[in-house]
DRENDO-1510 file (C-alpha; in Angstrom, 1 decimal, always signed):
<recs>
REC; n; res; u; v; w
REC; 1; UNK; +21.9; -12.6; -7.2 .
REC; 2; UNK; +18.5; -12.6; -8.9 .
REC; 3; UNK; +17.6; -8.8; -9.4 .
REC; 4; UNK; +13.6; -8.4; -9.5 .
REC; 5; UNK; +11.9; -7.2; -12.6 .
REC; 6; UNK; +9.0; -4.9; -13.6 .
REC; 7; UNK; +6.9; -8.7; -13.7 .
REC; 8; UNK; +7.9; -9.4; -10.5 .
REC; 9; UNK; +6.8; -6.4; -8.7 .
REC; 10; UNK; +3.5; -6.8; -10.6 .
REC; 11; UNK; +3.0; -10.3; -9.5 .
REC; 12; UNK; +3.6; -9.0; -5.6 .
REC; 13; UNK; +1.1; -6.2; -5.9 .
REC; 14; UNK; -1.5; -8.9; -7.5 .
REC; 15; UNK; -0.7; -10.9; -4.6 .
REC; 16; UNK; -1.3; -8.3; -2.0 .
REC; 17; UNK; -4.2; -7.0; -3.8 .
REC; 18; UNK; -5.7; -10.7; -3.6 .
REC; 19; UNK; -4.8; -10.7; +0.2 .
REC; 20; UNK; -6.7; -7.4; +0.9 .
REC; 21; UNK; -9.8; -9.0; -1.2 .
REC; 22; UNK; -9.9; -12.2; +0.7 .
REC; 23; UNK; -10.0; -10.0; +3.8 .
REC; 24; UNK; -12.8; -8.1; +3.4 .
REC; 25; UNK; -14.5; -11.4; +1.5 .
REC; 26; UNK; -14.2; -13.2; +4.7 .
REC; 27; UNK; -15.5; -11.0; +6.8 .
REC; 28; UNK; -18.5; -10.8; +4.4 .
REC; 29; UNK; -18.1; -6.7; +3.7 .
REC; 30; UNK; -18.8; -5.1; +0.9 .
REC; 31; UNK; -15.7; -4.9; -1.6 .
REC; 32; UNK; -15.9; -4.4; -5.3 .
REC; 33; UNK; -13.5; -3.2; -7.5 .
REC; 34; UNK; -13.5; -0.9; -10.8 .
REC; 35; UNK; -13.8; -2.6; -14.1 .
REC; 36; UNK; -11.1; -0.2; -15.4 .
REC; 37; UNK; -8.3; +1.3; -13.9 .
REC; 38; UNK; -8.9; +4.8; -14.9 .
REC; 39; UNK; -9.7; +5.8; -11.4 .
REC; 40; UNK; -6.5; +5.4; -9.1 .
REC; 41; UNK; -8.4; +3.4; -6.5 .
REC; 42; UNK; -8.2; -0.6; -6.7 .
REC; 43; UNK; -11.2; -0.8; -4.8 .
REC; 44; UNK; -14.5; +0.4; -3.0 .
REC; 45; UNK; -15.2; -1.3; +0.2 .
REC; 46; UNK; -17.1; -0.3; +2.9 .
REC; 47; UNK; -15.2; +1.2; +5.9 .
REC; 48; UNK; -16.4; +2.8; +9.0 .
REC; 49; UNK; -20.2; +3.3; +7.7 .
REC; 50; UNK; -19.4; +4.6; +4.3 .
REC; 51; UNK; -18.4; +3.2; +0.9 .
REC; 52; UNK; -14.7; +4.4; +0.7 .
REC; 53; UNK; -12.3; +4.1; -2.7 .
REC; 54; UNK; -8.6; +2.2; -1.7 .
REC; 55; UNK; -5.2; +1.9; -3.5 .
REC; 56; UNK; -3.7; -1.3; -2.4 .
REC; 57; UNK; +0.2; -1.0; -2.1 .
REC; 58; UNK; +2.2; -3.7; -0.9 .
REC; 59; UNK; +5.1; -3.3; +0.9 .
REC; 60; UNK; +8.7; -4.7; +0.0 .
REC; 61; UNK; +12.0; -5.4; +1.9 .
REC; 62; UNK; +14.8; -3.2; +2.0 .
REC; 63; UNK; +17.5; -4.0; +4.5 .
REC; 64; UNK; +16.0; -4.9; +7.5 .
REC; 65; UNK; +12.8; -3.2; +7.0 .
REC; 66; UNK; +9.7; -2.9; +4.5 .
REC; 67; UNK; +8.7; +0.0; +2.5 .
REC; 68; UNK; +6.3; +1.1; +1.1 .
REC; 69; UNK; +5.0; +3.7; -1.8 .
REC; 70; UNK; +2.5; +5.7; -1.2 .
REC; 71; UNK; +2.8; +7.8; -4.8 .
REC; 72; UNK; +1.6; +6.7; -8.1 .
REC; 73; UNK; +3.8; +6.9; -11.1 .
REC; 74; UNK; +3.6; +10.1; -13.6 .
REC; 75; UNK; +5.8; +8.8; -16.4 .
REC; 76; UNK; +8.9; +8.8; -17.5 .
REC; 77; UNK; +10.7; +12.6; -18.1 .
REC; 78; UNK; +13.4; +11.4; -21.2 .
REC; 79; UNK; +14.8; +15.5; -20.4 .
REC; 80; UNK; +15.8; +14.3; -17.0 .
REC; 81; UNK; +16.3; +10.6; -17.1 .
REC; 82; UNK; +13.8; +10.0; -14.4 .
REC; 83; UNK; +10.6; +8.8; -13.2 .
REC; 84; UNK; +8.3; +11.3; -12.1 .
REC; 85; UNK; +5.6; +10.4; -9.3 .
REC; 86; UNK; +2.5; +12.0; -8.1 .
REC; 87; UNK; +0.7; +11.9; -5.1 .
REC; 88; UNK; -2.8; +10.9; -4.8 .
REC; 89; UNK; -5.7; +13.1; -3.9 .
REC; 90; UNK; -9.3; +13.0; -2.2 .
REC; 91; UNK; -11.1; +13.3; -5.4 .
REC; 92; UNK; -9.1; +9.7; -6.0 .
REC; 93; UNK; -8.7; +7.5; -2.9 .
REC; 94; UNK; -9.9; +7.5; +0.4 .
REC; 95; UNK; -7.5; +5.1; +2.3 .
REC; 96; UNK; -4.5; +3.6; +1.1 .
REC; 97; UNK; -5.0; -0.7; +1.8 .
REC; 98; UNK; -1.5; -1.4; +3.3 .
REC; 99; UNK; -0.7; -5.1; +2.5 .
REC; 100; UNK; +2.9; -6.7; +4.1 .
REC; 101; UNK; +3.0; -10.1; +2.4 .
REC; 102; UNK; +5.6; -11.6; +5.0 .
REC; 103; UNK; +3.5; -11.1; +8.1 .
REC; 104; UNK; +0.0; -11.3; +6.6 .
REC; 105; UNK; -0.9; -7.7; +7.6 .
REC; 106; UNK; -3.2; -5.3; +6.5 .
REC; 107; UNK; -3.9; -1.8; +7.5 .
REC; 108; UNK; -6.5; +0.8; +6.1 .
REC; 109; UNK; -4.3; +4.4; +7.0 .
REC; 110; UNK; -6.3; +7.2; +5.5 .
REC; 111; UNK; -5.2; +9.3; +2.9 .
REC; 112; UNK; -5.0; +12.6; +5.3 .
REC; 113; UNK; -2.6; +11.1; +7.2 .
REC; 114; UNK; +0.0; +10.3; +4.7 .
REC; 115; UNK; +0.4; +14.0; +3.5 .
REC; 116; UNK; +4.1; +14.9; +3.3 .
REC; 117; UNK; +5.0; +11.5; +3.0 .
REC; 118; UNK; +6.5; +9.8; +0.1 .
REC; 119; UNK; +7.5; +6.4; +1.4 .
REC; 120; UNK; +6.4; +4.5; +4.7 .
REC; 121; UNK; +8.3; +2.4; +6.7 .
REC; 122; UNK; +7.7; -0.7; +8.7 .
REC; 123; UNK; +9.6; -2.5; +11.1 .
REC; 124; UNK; +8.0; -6.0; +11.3 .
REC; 125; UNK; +7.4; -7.5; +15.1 .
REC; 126; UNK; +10.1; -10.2; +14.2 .
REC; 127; UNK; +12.7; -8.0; +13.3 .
REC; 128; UNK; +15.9; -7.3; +15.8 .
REC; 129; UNK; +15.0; -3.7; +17.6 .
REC; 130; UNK; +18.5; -3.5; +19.4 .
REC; 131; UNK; +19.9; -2.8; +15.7 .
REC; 132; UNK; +16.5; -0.7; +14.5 .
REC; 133; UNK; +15.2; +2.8; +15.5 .
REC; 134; UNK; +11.4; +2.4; +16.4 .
REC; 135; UNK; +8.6; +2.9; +14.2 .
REC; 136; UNK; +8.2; +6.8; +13.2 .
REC; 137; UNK; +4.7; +5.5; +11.7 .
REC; 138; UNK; +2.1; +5.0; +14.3 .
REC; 139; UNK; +1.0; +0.9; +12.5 .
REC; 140; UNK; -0.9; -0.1; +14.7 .
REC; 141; UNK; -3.5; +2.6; +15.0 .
REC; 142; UNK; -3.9; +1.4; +11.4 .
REC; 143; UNK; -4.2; -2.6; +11.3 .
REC; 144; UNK; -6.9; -4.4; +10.7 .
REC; 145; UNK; -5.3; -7.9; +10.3 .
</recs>
């Protein structure tokens, strides 16, 4: 068994940051994204009539469904052996871009409605529902691909 590494994970998120590009290239709208990552937002597209600031996250499997994190990493604490995390505010992102590379899926969920939530879960079309409990996430009110 092949455990994934730090590279992997960052050649995923390049991959689904280069699927939520292509998206919005297609569809000729307006995407650009920050010279520097100093920001917390991957890119500024616009969405619903205004120029809005994303953070792409890609989601991974676990089990029989995807995850994904909707925090952003605050270092590591040497005291308590752990990574700390932070979650993102208005003055940051507007939307998170929610990419699933298995299904070719994109969804713009708004910051506001991820509050209290550290992780999201996805259970993909495909997947066997007599052996999975239903979406708690309302997806589809989300997708735009």
């Amino acid at each position: 068994m092949q455990v994934a590494t730090q590279q992997d994970s960052a050649h995923t998120g390049a991959r689904g940051e280069l699927l939520f590009a292509n998206y919005f290239v297609e569809k000729r709208i307006f995407i650009c994204q920050p010279l520097y990552d100093l920001w917390g937002s991957d890119f500024v597209v616009e969405w619903k009539g205004a120029l809005c600031r994303v953070n792409v996250k890609t989601m991974y499997k676990t089990g029989p469904s995807y995850k994904v994190g909707i925090q952003r990493s605050g270092g590591f604490d040497r005291e308590a052996k752990k990574r700390n995390f932070k979650v993102y505010s208005d003055s940051e992102i507007n939307y998170f871009g929610i990419v699933n590379l298995y299904y070719n899926r994109i969804w713009m969920v708004p910051l506001e409605d991820t509050t209290q939530r550290v992780t999201l879960n996805y259970r993909g079309p495909m997947e066997n529902r007599k052996q999975l409990r239903v979406n708690t996430f309302k997806w589809e009110k989300y997708r735009i691909k």
